[in-house]
C-alpha positions in Angstrom: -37.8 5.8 31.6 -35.1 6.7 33.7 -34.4 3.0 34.4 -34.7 2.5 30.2 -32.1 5.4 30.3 -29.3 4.0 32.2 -29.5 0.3 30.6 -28.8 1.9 27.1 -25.7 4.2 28.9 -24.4 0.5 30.7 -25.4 -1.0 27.6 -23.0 1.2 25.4 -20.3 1.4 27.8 -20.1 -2.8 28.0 -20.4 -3.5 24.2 -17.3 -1.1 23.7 -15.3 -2.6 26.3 -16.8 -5.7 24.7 -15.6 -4.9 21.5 -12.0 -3.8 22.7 -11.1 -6.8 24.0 -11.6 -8.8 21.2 -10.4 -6.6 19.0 -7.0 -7.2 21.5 -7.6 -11.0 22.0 -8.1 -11.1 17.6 -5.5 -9.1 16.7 -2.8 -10.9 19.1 -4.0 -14.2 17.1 -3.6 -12.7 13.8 -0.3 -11.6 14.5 0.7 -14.5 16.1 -0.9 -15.9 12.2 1.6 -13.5 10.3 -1.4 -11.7 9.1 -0.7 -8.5 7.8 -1.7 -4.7 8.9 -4.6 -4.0 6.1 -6.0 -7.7 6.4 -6.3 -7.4 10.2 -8.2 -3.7 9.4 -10.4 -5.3 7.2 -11.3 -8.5 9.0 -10.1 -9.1 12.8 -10.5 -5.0 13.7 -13.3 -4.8 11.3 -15.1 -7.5 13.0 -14.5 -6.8 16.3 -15.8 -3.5 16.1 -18.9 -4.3 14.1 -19.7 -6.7 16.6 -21.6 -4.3 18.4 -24.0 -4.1 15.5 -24.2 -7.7 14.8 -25.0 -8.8 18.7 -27.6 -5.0 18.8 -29.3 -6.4 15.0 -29.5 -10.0 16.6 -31.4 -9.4 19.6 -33.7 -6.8 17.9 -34.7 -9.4 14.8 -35.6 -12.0 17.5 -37.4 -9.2 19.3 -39.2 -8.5 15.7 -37.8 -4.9 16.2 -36.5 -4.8 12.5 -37.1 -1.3 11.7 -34.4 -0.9 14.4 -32.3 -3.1 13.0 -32.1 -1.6 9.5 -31.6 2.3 11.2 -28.7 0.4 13.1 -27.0 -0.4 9.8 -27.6 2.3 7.8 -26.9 5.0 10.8 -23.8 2.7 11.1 -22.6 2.8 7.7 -23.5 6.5 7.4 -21.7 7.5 10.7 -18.6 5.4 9.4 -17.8 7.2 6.1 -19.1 10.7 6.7 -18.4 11.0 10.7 -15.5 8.9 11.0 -13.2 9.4 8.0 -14.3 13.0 8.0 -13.0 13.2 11.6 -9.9 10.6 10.7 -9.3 12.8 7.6 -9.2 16.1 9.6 -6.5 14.8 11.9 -4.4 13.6 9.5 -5.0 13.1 5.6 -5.5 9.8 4.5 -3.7 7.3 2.1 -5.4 4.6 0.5 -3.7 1.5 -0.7 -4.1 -0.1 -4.5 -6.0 -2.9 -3.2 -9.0 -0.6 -1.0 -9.0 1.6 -4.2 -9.5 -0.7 -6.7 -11.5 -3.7 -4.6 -12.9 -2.8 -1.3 -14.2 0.6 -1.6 -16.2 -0.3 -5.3 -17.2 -3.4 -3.2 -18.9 -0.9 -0.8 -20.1 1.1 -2.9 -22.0 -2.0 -4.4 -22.9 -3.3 -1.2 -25.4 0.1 -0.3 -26.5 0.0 -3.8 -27.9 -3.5 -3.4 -29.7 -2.7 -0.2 -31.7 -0.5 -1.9 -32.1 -2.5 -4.8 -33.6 -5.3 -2.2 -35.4 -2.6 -0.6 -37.2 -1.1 -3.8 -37.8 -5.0 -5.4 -40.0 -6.0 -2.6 -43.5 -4.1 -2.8 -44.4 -4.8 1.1 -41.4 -3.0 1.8 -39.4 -5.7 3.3 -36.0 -7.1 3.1 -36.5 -11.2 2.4 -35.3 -14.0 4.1 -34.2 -14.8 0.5 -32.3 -11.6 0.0 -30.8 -12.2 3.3 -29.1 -15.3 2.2 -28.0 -13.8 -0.6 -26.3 -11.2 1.6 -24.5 -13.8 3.3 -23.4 -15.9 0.1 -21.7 -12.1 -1.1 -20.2 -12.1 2.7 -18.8 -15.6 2.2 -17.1 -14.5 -1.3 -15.6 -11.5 0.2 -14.2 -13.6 3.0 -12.7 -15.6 1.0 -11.2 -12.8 -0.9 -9.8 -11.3 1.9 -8.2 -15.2 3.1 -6.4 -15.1 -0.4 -5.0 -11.2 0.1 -3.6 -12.4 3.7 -2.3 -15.6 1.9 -0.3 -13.3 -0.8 0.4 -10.6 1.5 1.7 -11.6 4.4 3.2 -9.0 7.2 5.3 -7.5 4.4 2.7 -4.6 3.8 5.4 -2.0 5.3 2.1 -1.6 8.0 3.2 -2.0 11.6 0.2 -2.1 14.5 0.2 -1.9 17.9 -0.6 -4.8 19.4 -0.5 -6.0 23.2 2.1 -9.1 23.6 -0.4 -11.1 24.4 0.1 -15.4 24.6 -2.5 -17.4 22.7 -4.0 -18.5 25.8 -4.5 -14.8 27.1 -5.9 -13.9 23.8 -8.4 -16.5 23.7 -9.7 -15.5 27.1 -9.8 -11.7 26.0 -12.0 -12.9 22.8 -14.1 -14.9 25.2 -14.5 -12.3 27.9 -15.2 -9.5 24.8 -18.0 -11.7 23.3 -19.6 -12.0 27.0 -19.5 -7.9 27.2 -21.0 -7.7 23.9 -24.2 -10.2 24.6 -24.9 -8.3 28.0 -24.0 -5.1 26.6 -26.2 -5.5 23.4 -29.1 -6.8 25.5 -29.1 -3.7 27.8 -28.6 -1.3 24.5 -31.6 -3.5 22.7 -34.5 -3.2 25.7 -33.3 0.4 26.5 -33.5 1.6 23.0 -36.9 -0.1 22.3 -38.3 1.3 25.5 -37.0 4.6 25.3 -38.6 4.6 21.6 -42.3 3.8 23.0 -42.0 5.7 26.0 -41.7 8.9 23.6 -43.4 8.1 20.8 -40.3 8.0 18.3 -39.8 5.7 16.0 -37.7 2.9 16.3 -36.0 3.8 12.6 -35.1 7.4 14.1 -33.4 5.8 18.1 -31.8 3.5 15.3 -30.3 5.5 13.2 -29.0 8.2 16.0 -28.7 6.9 19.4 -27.7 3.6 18.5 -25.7 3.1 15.2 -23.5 6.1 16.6 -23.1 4.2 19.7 -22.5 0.7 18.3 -19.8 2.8 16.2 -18.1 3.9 18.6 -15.1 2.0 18.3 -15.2 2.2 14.4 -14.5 6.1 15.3 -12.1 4.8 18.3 -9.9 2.7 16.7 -9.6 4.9 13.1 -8.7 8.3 15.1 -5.9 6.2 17.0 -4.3 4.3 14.2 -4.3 7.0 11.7 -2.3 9.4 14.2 0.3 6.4 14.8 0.8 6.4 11.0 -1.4 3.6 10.4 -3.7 4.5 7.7 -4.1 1.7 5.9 -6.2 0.4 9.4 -8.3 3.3 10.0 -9.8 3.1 6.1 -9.6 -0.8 5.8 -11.7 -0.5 9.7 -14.6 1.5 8.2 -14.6 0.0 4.4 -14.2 -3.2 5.9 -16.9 -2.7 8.7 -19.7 -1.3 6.0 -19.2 -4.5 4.0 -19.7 -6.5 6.9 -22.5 -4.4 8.0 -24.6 -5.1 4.8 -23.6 -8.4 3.9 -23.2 -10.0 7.5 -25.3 -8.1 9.7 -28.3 -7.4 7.7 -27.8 -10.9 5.9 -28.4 -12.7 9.4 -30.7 -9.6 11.0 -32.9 -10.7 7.4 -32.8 -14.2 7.4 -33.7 -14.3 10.9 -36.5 -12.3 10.4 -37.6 -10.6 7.2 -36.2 -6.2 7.7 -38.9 -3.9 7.4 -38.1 -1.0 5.3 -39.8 1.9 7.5 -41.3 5.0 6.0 -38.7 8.3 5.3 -36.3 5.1 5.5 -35.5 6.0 1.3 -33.8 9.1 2.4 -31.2 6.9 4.3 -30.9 4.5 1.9 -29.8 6.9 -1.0 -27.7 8.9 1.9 -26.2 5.4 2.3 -25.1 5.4 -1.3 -24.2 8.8 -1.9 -21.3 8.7 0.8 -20.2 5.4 -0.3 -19.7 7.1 -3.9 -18.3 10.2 -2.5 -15.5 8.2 -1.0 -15.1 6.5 -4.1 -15.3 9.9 -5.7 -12.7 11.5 -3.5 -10.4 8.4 -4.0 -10.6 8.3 -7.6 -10.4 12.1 -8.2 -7.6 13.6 -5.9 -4.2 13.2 -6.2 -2.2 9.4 -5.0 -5.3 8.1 -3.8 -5.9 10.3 -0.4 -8.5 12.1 1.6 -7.4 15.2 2.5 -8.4 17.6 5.3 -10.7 19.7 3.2 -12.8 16.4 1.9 -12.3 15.3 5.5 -14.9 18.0 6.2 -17.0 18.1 3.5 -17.9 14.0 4.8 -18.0 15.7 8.6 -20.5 18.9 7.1 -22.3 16.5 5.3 -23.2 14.5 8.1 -24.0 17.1 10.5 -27.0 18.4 8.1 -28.3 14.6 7.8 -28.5 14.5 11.6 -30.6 17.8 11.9 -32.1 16.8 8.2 -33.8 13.5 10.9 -33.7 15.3 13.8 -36.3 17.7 12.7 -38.4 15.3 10.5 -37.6 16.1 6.9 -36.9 14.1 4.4 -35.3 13.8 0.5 -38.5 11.7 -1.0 
């Protein structure tokens, strides 16, 4: 137990330093690329820092833990909205650009809408291998949406990022030596997690949806806190949209075609929690004034999650 204990701690601590570098190594390419601030927040960062997820969903589909895998994303995409932005928001209010109001938000909102729909369709309670390919085929449109926006937008966005002056060679070894960190790191989190889980009787949806999507989203939180007090807001809400979209259509489109997703008992709570704080944030967008979250939204999103944490944490649930 002990043991189990200290291999999800190592576990965490390498799949964030994981994640950093190639968040470093990625964004020194796309620079290099004349890729502008909000695409790099919605791909390269948003990538980078969802890789956590992807490597932690991996390992537990070919492990057959798919219960976990599903609490991973939907703690992840939970955490992101309500947890991060509310803690982003609080620090300093956020501005949204035309193209995350009118595109990537509704396109999240969609995106934990069609989980549910996927989840509801199937009577034995699974996510298909079918429906996972048809997560990926949305992924692969939305890439290519987000190729044409860096094609048209260039590094004219007024956005400036902070990135290390790092030579192609150098970032290429920092993407390498991240995506080492993360396969170790994700391993470790995976076995710990899992045995953790059996070793007190708790169910893998439950460690997934605590323990480990707000550990896998760490540097979601990380990277949104930092670049919205340099003045960069445009990165810290095209990280989380852009990492929620990933999330569902990446993520859960391999974690399912690897291996069909259970959908666990009590997991319907999370799944309409899911939606409900994608459409507050397209709520909040849409309602206040120039497209920003203020402070006091900020921590509605922060209260909000707080009561879903004790709301699992004491066993209730909304159906």
């Amino acid at each position: 137990m002990i043991l189990d204990i200290i291999f999800l701690i190592a576990g965490l601590i390498v799949l964030i330093y994981g994640a950093n570098m190639l968040v470093d190594g990625g964004s020194a390419l796309a620079h290099k690329l004349n890729i502008s601030a909000m695409v790099i927040g919605l791909t390269i960062v948003a990538f980078g820092t969802s890789t956590p997820e992807l490597v932690v969903n991996t390992l537990s589909s070919v492990k057959g833990s798919s219960a976990l895998a599903l609490g991973n994303i939907l703690g992840s995409n939970i955490f992101n909205i309500l947890a991060i932005l509310g803690i982003t928001a609080i620090f300093v209010p956020l501005n949204v650009q035309r193209t995350t109001t009118w595109v990537e938000v509704p396109l999240a909102v969609f995106a934990a809408v069609l989980i549910l729909l996927m989840a509801d369709e199937n009577p034995q309670g699974t996510i298909s291998r079918v429906e996972g390919i048809s997560l990926l085929c949305f992924f692969a449109v939305f890439l290519l949406y987000t190729f044409m926006l860096a094609k048209h937008g260039g590094a004219g966005n007024g956005e400036e990022v902070v990135i290390k002056p790092y030579s192609i060679g150098k970032a290429i070894l920092f993407i390498l030596l991240g995506l080492a960190g993360l396969i170790i790191g994700g391993r470790l989190l995976v076995d710990g997690a899992v045995n953790i889980a059996q070793s007190l009787g708790i169910s893998e949806r439950i460690i997934g949806l605590t323990i480990v999507s707000i550990g896998t989203s760490l540097p979601e939180l990380a990277t949104s806190v930092i670049a919205a007090r340099k003045g960069n807001a445009d990165i810290a809400i095209g990280n989380v949209v852009g990492s929620n979209i990933f999330n569902t259509f990446l993520i859960l489109g391999i974690s399912a075609t690897i291996h069909p997703v259970e959908v666990p008992p009590g997991s319907w709570t999370d799944l309409i929690v899911n939606i409900l704080a994608a459409g507050l944030l397209f709520l909040f967008i849409f309602t206040g004034k120039g497209r920003k979250i203020s402070r006091w939204e900020g921590t509605i999103f922060l209260v909000l999650y707080m009561a879903y944490l004790v709301m699992l944490l004491t066993g209730h649930t909304l159906f």
